[in-house]
Structure formats: C-alpha cells, structure tokens
C-alpha positions, 0 to 999 in steps of 0.5 A: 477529475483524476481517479485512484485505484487502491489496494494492498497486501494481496498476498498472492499465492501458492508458495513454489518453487523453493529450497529447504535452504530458503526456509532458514531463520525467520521463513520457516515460522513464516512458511508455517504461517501459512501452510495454517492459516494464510493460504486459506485466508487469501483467496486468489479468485476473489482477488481476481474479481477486485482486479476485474472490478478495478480495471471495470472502474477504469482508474487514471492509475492505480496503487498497491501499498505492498504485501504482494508476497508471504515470505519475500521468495524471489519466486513470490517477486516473479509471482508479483510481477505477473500480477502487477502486469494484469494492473495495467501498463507500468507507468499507470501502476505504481507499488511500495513494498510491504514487510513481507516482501522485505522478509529476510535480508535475502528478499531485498536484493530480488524485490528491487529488481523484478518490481522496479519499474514500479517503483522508480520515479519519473527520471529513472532513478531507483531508490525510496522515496520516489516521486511520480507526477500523474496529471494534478498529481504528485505520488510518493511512495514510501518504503517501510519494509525492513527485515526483522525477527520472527513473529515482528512485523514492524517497519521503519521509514527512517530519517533519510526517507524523511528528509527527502519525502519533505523535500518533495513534498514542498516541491510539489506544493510549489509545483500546484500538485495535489499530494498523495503519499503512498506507504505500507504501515499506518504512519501515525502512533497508534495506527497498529498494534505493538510489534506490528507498528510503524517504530518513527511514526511519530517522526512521519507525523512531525513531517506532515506539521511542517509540510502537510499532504492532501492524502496519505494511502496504507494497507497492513491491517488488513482492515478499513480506517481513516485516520486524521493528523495535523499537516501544514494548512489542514488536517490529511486525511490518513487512509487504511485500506483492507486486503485484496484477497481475504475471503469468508475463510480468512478469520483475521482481517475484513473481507477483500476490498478496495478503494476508488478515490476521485480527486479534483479541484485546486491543490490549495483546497482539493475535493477528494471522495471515497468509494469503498468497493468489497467482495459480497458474499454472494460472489460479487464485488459491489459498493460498500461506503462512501466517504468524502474525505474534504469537511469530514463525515461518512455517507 
C-alpha cells in the first residue's frame, strides 16, 4: 500500500515584510482582502495541528495542490519554504502553485526559485508539468496559476501543459504506474463558479478521454468534492480538497481539512480509499468521512 497526504491553500501567514511599492495594482485589493476578512479566516494553529496529524499518519508522501501565500510576496514564498520543510524531507513532499501565489507578474520569478525543489521532476528539470515516480506511483503536478485582474481568480493550464502531461500520462501507463495528477483549480466545467474557474477545463477533460488517470487531486474552493469524468479505461475520480487553515472564524469555506488516500493494487484496476481527517471544534483533528474511490459510494 502507498499513502498520500493531501492538502491545499494553507494561506500562511501574517503578511511582512513589504513595501507600499509591493502593494501596487492587483495587491492593494488583495492586501485589503486580507486585513478584512483572510487573516482571520486561516488559522495557523489549526493549521499546525493538520500538519501534526499528517506527519502522526506517517503518509509515504505528501502533496499540497498550491495557495500557500495571499499575495505572491517573495516574502510569503520564504513564509513557504519554512512550512514545506516542517512536511517532511524534499523528495517526499511534492507542490503545484496556486493562483495566489501567481498574484502578479512579480510573484512568478520568486515562487520558481524558493519552491523549486518541490516542484521539479525527477531528473531535475524545472518547469510545468513535472513527473515524479514514488513506488507504484507517477505524480504529476500541474500548474494552473496565472497573473490576473483584481477580483478574478481564474487559471489556465494551457495547450502546452496539455500536450506534454498526455504524453506522460501514457508513459506512465506503459511503465505500470498508478497515475495521479496533481493541479490547483478543479479541471473539470463547472468545478468552480464563473471568475474563479478553470478557463480550459474542457481541454483537461478532453485529455482524460484520450489517456485516463487513476486519480486527480485539487484544492481552491476551500470546500470537499468529488467529482467523476470519463477517462481512457474507467471513469477518474476528481477530488477537491478543503483548506488546511480555515478555522470557526473563516465564513467562506469548510473547517480546516485534509486528505489521507491508501492505494494499492495493479495500475490496470487500483483500490484507492479516502480518509477525510478535519479540525473539530473541540480542538482536534479527527476522522470525518470515508470514501472509497474504486466502485463508487461513501461510507
């Protein structure tokens, strides 16, 4: 059996360290954002407690599908480098950005190189997709984060992406690897409400007709879904995660949360089950849902 962690849009925090010069265009609505309503919405002692319990499950690896700033700072990027680290050692801790930390045009260049050893593929090489073998496993991680305007928070994968995540999605059917794509937004039309939605969605699901996964893990909406689209062979499972940091105080989104998925079996017809493990209020983080993701149905 090979175990995933998964989580998304911790949104760590405070915001320090910048300059008025920093907060031009698109960030000074976003730095509002937060002074309002984000900085009490993530909760970074709760979020400390899902990291304690992911690291108490003792996960073979462990993904986070992006949003680990609020702006795209390159301080908030050093903020994330800290936090990655608490995960576990690099090559057992994989990342894919999320629109927030593409912010701004600015962001881009200090997301790539603090967080690039968790976003590389194996040979080294940098760059969207990657493709990373862990046991019975093929990651791929995806990136759907893109600078855009104030108050959208869309992404896009584009027709590159696309055609070289097909090709490693079919190398690594022919290598007998079970495959999971790791990507921000929910890849599928209507996974996210209008301006917040992934523009080529339908070009993602095109893509899984032709070549099919045995799993696809996102975050963004901050709430819990599971979603199923066509692939090559069988149907793949398409699953949201909510945020790691949300606490009683956060009005938009579910309470923090994240995901422990067990794996195993043959690449051609893999056992996959969902452990939902969320903060209680009463101040634990604890069991919430079983969900077995092979023949359908919730526990």
């Amino acid at each position: 059996m090979f175990t995933l962690a998964h989580l998304s849009d911790p949104h760590l925090g405070p915001l320090t360290k910048f300059s008025l010069r920093e907060l031009l265009g698109k960030r000074a609505t976003g730095y509002v954002n937060w002074r309002r309503k984000r900085r009490h919405a993530h909760d970074m002692e709760i979020l400390g407690l899902i990291v304690a319990d992911i690291l108490a499950q003792k996960p073979d690896h462990i993904a986070c599908t992006g949003d680990v700033s609020h702006i795209g700072l390159p301080t908030e990027f050093k903020t994330a480098l800290s936090f990655l680290d608490t995960l576990g050692p690099r090559d057992a801790v994989s990342f894919v950005p999320g629109n927030h930390d593409c912010y701004a045009r600015s962001s881009l260049s200090a997301l790539a190189r603090e967080l690039a050893p968790w976003c590389a593929s194996d040979d080294g090489e940098a760059g969207y997709p990657w493709y990373r073998r862990r046991g019975p496993v093929a990651l791929i991680g995806m990136n759907t984060g893109i600078p855009t305007m104030p108050l959208m928070a869309t992404g896009r994968v584009g027709s590159a992406q696309i055609a070289i995540t097909e090709q490693l999605l079919a190398q690594a059917k022919a290598d007998g690897l079970i495959r999971v794509v790791l990507i921000h937004h929910p890849p599928y039309v209507g996974g996210a409400r209008r301006t917040r939605e992934l523009v080529d969605a339908d070009a993602f699901e095109a893509m899984l007709r032709r070549t099919g996964a045995e799993l696809v893990l996102h975050g963004h909406n901050h709430r819990f879904s599971l979603a199923w689209r066509p692939g090559l062979d069988y149907d793949v499972p398409i699953v949201g995660v909510p945020s790691a940091s949300i606490g009683p105080r956060g009005g938009h989104g579910e309470l923090a949360c994240w995901h422990l998925l067990r794996i195993e079996g043959p690449p051609t017809a893999p056992h996959i089950s969902l452990e939902r493990r969320a903060f209680d209020l009463d101040g634990t983080v604890k069991q919430l849902q079983l969900v077995p993701l092979t023949g359908g149905g919730i526990v």
